[in-house]
C-alpha positions in Angstrom: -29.9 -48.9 -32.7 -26.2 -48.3 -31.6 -25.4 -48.8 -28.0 -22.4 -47.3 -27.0 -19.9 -45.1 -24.9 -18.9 -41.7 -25.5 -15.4 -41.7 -24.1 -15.4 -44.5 -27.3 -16.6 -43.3 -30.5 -13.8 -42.7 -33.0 -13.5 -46.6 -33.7 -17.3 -46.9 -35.2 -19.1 -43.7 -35.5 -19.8 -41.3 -38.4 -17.9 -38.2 -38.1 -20.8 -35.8 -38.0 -22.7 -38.3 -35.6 -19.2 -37.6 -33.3 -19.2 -34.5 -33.8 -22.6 -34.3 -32.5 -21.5 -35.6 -29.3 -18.4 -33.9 -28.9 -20.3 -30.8 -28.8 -22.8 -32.1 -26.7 -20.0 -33.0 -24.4 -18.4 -30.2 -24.2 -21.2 -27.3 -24.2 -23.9 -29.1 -22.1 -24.7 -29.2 -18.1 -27.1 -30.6 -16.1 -28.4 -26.9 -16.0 -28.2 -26.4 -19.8 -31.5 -24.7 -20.1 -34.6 -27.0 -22.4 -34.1 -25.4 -26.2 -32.6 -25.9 -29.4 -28.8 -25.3 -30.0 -27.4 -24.9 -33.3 -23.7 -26.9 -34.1 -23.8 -26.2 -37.9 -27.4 -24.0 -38.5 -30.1 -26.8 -39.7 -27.7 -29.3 -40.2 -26.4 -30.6 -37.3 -28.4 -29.0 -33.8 -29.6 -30.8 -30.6 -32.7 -30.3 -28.4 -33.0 -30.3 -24.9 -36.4 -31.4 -23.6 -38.1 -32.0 -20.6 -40.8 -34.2 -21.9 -43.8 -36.8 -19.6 -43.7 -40.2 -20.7 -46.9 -41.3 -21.6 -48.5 -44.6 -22.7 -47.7 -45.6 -26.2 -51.7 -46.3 -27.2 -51.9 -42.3 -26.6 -49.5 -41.3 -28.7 -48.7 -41.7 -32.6 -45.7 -42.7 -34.0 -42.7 -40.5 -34.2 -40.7 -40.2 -37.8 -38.2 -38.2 -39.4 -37.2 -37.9 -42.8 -34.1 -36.1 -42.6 -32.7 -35.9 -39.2 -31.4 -38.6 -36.5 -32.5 -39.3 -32.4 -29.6 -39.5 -30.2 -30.0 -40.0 -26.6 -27.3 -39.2 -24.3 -27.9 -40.7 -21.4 -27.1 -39.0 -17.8 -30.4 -39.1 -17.9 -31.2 -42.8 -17.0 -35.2 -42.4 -17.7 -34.3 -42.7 -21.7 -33.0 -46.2 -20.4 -35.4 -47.3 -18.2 -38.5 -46.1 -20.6 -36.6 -47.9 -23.8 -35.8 -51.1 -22.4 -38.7 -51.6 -20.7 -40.7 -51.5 -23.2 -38.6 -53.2 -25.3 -38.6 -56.0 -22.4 -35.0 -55.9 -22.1 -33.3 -56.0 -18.9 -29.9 -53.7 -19.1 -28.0 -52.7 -15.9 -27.0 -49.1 -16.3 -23.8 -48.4 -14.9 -22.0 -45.4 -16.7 -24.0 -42.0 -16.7 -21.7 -41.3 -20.7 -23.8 -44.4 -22.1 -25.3 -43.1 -25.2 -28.4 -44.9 -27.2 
């Protein structure tokens, strides 16, 4: 897992993983409609969702072959949700965190 900023990335990130955000960055509001957007067709798109939680003894294991999770974080329920139940205790304190 990388835990970073995105006012930050240049330093460590791949360049389409930047990229990524960049667009992100640029292209999406808080009333960015729940869909997929394309970057570069199949290769590079993000998802907006507005998914429940639910417990994890109801749900099966999420994998992907080919393509990457990022979580960009405004949204302070991917923290809470990860660290909890990863036990780990994290202040949140800049709504451009990325995970």
């Amino acid at each position: 897992m990388i835990v970073g900023n995105i006012e930050h990335l240049e330093a460590w990130i791949l360049t389409a993983l930047c990229q990524a955000i960049e667009h992100i960055k640029a292209h999406v509001a808080a009333t960015t409609a729940p869909d997929k957007y394309d970057i570069d067709s199949d290769r590079l798109f993000y998802m907006i969702s507005e998914n429940m939680t639910e417990l994890g003894e109801s749900r099966s294991a999420e994998y992907h072959a080919r393509y990457l999770d990022i979580f960009c974080a405004g949204w302070r329920l991917a923290y809470t949700v990860l660290f909890c139940r990863l036990g780990i205790s994290v202040a949140i304190r800049h709504h451009n965190d990325i995970i």
